[in-house]
N, C-alpha and C positions, 0 to 999 in steps of 0.2 A: 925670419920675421913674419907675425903675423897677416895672411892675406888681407884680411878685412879692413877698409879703410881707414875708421878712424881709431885702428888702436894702433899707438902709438912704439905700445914696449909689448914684447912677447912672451906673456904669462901665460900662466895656467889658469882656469876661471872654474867658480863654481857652478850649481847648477841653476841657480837665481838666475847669475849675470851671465849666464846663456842665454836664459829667457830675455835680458832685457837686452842682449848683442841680437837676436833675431828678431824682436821687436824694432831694433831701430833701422835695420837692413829693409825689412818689408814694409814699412811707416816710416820713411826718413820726412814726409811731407808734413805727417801732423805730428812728430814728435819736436819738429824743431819750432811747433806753437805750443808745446805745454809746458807745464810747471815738472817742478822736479813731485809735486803732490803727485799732480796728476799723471805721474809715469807709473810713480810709485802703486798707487790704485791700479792702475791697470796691467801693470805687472803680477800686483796680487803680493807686494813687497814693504818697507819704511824708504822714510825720505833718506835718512843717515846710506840705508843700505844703494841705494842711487848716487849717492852723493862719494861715497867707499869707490862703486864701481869705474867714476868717471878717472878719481884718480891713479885707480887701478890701471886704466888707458893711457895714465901719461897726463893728464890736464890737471891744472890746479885746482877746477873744480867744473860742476855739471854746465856753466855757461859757458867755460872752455870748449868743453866736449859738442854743446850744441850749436856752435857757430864751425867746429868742424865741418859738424853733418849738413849745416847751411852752405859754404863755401863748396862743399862737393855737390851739391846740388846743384848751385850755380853753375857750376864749370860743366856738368854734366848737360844741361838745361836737358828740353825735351827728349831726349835721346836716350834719359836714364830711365829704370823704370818707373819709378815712380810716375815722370813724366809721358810715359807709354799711357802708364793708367788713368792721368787725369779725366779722357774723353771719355771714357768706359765708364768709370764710377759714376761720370754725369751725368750718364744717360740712363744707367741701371736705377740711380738715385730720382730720376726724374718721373721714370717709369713706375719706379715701386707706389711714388706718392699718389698714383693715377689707381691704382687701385687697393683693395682691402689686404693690411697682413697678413699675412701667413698662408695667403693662395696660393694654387699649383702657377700657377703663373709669375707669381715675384721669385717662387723657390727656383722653379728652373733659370728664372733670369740671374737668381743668388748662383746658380750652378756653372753660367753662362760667365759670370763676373770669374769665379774659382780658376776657370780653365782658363781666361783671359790675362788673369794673375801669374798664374803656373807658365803660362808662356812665356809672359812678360819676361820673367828669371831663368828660361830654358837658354843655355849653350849650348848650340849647337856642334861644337866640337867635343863637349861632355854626352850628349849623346853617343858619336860618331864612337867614341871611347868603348861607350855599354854595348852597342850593335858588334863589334871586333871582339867584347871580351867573352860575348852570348855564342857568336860563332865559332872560335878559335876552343871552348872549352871541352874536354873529354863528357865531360860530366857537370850538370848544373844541379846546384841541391836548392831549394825553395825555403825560408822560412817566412812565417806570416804567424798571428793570432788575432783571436776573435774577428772580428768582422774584415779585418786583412787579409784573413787565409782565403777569402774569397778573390783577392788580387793574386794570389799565390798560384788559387786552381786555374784561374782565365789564362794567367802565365803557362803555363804545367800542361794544359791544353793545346794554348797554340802553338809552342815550341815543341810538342810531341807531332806535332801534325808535320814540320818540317823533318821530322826526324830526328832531332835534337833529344839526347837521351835527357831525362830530368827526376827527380827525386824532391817529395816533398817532405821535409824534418818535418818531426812530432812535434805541436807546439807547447809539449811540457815535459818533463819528467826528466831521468835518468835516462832513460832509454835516448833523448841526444844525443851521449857522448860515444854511443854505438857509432854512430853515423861519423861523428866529426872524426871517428880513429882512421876513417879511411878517406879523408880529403887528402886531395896532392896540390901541388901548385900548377898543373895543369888542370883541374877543375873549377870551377867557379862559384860562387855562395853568395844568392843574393835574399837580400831581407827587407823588410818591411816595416819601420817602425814609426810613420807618419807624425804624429805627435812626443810620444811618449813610447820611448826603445823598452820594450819587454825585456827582463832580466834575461831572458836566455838568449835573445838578441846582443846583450852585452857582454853575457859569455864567448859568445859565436865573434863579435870584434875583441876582444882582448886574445882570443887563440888566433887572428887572424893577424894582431902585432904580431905574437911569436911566434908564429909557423909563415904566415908571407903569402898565403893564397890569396889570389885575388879573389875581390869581393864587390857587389853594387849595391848602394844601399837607398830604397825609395823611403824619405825622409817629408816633412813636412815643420822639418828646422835648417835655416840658412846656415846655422853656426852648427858646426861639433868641435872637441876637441883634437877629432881625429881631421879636423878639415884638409889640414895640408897633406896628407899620407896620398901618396902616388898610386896606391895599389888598393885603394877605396873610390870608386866612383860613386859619388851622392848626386842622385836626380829628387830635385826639386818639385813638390807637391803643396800645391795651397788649397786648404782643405775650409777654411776657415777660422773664424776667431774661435777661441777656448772654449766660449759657453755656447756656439752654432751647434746646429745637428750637423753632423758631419757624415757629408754623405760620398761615396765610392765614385762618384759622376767625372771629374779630373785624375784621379789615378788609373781609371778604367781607359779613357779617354788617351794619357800621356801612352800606358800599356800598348794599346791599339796602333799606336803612331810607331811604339819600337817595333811593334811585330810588322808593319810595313817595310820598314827600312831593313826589317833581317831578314824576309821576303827577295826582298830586290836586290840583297849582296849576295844569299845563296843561288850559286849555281844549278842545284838539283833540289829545290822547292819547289817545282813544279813535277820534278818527278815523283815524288815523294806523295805529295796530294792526289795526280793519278792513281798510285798504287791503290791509295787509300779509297779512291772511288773506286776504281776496280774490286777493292773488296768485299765493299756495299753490294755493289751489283751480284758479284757472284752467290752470295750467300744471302740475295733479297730475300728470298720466298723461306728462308730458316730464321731470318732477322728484320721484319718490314723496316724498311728505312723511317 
């Protein structure tokens, strides 16, 4: 059966009503005051097609569906996150009105909101998962594109400093499937695809149904249809709404916080950084630090 609360029966879903299952995951507060118009709108979707999805969940129709997401609300009270987030939106909202659009000042507080968000939905036992699976792996392969890969190298960076062998895939071509001939399932393959999974991203999960290596995936959708798969861990990224600048500031951020906690379970992280200053040192006056 489906994890997510309010579906009902355990289908396969398109790629629409993904978009409006992880809408209503990170908005259950103002979804359960709009119209089935106004979902529709900002889904970027038709009303029929709303109205298809609810009974696709199981309800006789979209007012079914949204007194679900009422009742779970309720029963959650402040405790869900939604309810984490009330204080934070108010204050960021309150803040932003204090000054002019689009300052450096409301954007970092926008960036401030992002990681407060990204928290809000962090597991800490889905962490604990990714730090065991970063550790435990022979070999870690990196994919990322466009402005991702820049999450990929910070990763590929600080996991080379503990020693952690790592590999970053080509973000295009044939040349991939060089790399993926030689995964094992004692290697690991984590990817990147915050909003919108690059096709070779979706290559790299559909070889990872049928060969079994475990995989991490930093995502910036609550829902996939791989959600329930045991050997996929999905950390959670809020980047922003669709038409924001979306900026690296919460993925850089969440990255920083795993590389502390893989710090503090390795045992020889500390020797390993020695070495590494050791090396500096020795060959300052051939390579100024």
């Amino acid at each position: 059966m489906n994890s997510v609360y309010f579906i009902r029966e355990d289908r396969d879903f398109t790629r629409t009503e993904q978009k409006i299952i992880n809408f209503i995951i990170e908005n259950p507060e103002s979804f359960i005051h709009m119209t089935i118009g106004e979902v529709a709108r900002h889904i970027g979707t038709s009303d029929p097609t709303i109205s298809r999805f609810a009974r696709h969940c199981g309800y006789d129709d979209f007012k079914g569906l949204k007194n679900s997401v009422f009742e779970h609300i309720s029963e959650e009270g402040d405790h869900s996150p939604a309810g984490k987030l009330i204080s934070t939106i108010g204050k960021l909202n309150s803040a932003a009105e204090e000054g002019a659009p689009g300052t450096p000042e409301n954007f970092l507080r926008h960036q401030q909101f992002c990681i407060e968000k990204t928290l809000s939905f962090l597991n800490p036992a889905v962490l604990e998962q990714a730090v065991s699976a970063i550790i435990n792996a022979d070999t870690i392969y990196l994919y990322a594109k466009g402005a991702a890969l820049s999450m990929a190298q910070l990763l590929d960076f600080r996991l080379r400093r503990f020693g952690i062998r790592t590999v970053i895939l080509p973000p295009g071509s044939s040349e991939l499937f060089e790399y993926m001939n030689l995964f094992t399932k004692r290697d690991l393959v984590i990817l990147f695809g915050f909003q919108k999974t690059p096709r070779e991203a979706e290559v790299l999960l559909k070889y990872q149904s049928e060969t079994g290596f475990p995989c991490i995936f930093f995502t910036s959708r609550l829902y996939h249809s791989f959600s329930s798969a045991s050997d996929i861990i999905t950390l959670y990224v809020y980047r922003g709404e669709p038409s924001d600048y979306h900026s690296m500031a919460a993925p850089a951020a969440l990255l920083d916080a795993l590389v502390v906690m893989i710090g503090a379970k390795l045992e020889n992280s500390g020797e390993n950084l020695d070495r590494l200053y050791q090396l500096k040192e020795h060959y300052r006056e051939d390579i100024p630090r």
